[in-house]
GUDRENLUM-838971 format. One line per 5 residues: their letters; for each residue x, y, z of N, C-alpha, C. Coordinates in pm, whole numbers, plus 50000, padded with zeros to 5 digits. Example, Ala and Ser with C-alpha at 12.3 -4.5 7.8 and 13.67 -1.06 7.14 Angstrom:
as	51319:49431:50780:51230:49550:50780:51320:49670:50780 ~ 51285:49775:50708:51367:49894:50714:51290:50003:50787
end
This chain:
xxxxx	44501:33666:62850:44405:33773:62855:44479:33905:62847 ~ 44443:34001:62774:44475:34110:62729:44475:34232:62864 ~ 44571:34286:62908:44505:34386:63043:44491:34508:62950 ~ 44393:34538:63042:44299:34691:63018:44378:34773:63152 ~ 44385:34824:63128:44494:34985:63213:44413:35113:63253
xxxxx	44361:35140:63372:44299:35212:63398:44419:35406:63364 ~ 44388:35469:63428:44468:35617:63397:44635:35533:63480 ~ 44622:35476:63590:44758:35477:63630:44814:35350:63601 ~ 44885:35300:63553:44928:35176:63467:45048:35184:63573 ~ 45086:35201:63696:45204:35139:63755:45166:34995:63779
xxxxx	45248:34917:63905:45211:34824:63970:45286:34701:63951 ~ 45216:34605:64038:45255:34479:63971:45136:34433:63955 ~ 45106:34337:63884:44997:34245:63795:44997:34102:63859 ~ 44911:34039:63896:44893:33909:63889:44775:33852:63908 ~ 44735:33763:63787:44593:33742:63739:44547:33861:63738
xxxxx	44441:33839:63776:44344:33960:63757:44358:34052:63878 ~ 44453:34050:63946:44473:34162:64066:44587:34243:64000 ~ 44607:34311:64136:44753:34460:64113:44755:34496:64240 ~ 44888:34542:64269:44894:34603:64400:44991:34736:64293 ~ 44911:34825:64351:44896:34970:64264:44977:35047:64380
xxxxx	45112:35136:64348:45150:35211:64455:45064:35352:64455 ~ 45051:35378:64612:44953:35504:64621:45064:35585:64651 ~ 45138:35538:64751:45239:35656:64774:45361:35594:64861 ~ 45460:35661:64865:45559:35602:64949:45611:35512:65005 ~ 45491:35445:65095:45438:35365:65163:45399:35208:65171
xxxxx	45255:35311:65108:45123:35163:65036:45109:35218:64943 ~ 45038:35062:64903:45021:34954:64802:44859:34963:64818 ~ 44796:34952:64688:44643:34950:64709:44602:34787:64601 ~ 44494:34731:64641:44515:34602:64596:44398:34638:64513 ~ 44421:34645:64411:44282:34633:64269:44277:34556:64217
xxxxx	44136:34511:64125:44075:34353:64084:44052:34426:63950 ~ 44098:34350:63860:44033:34370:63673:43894:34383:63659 ~ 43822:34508:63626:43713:34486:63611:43673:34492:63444 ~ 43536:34515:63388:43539:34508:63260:43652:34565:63142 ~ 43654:34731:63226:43750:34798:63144:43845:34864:63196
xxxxx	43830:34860:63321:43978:34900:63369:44003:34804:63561 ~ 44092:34913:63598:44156:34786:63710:44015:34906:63849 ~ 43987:34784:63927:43904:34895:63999:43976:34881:64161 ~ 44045:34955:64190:44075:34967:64328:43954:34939:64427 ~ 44055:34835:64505:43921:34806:64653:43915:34853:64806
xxxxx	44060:34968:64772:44039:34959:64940:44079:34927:65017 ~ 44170:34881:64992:44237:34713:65085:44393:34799:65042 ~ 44458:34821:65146:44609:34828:65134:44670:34777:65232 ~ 44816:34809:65147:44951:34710:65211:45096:34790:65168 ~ 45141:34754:65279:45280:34743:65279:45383:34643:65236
xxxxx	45497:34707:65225:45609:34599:65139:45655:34485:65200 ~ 45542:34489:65300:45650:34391:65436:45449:34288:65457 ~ 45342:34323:65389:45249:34263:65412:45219:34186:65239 ~ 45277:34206:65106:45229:34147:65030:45162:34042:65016 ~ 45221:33970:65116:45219:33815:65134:45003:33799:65207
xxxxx	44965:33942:65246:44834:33948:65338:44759:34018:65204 ~ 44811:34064:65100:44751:34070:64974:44735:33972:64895 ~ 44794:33896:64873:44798:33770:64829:44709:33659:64858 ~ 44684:33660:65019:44599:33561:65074:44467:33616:65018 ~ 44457:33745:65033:44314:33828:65049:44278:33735:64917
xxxxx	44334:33787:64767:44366:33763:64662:44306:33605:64653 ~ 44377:33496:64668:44344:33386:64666:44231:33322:64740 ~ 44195:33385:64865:44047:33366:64925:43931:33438:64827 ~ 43951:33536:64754:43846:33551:64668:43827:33504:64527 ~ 43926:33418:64477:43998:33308:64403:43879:33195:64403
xxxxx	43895:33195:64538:43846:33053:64621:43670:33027:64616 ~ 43685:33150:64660:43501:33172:64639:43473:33184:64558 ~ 43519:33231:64448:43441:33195:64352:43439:33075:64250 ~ 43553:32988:64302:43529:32826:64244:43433:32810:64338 ~ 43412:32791:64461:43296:32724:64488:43157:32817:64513
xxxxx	43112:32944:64418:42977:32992:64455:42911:32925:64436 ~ 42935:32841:64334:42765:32799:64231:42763:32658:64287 ~ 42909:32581:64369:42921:32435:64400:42977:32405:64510 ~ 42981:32258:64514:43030:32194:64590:43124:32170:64623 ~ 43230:32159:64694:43349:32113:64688:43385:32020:64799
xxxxx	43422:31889:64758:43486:31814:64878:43621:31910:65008 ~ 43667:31869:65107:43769:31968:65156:43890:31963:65081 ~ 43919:31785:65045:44010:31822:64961:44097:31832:64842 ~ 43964:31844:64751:43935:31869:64634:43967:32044:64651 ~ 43919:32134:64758:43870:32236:64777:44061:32314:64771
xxxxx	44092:32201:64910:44255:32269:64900:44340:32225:64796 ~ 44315:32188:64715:44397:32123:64557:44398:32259:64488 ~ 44275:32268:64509:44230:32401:64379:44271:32531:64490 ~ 44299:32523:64572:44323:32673:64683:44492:32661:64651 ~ 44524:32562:64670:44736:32576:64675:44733:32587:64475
xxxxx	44657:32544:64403:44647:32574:64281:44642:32716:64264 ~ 44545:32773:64279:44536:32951:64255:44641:32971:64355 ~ 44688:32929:64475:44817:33039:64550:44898:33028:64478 ~ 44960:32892:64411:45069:32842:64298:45069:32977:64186 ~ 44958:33025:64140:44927:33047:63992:44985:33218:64044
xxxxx	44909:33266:64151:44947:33423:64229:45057:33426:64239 ~ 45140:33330:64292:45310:33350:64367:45347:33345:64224 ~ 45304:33270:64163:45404:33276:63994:45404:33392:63946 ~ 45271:33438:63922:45234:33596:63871:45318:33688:63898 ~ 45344:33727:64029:45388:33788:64131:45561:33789:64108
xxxxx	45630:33614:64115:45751:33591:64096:45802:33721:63984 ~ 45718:33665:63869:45764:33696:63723:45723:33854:63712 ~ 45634:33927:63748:45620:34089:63760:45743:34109:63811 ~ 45773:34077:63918:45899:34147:64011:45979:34098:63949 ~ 46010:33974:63878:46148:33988:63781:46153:34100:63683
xxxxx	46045:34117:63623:46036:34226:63489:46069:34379:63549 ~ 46017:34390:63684:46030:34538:63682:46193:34537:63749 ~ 46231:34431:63808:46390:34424:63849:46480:34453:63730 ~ 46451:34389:63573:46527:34411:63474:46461:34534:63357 ~ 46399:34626:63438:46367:34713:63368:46255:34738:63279
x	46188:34592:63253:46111:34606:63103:45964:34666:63188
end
């Protein structure tokens, strides 16, 4: 999927999230919306990513199961699946911005 870049294109990327630096500090956690990234509100520190991430994958979560059912653990297959897919995201941003690109 192609990202759409709102005015501030810092960050890191994974799936359809970003943790966008606001300042110094924090980190603001934004979700891909149609045409650009829409900040939610939700910040973090360099020492909480890991509480962005969860946030991240609990809303992952809900929305495999709005419309259904899910056995429990059918439910956590597909939950360590999307955490798998975030930590990868995540891995590979922070390699890229470590080597510059």
């Amino acid at each position: 999927m192609a990202r759409k870049e709102s005015v501030q294109s810092g960050g890191i990327v994974f799936g359809d999230w970003k943790l966008m630096p606001v300042d110094s500090r924090n980190w603001e956690l934004c979700k891909l919306g149609e045409s650009c990234w829409r900040p939610l509100g939700r910040f973090y520190q360099f020492n909480t990513f890991d509480l962005a991430l969860q946030y991240a994958a609990d809303c992952e979560m809900k929305n495999e199961c709005h419309d259904r059912e899910m056995e429990l653990a059918d439910a956590i297959a597909a939950y360590r699946t999307i955490v798998a897919v975030l930590r990868d995201d995540v891995r590979d941003a922070i390699s890229r911005i470590a080597k510059g690109e």
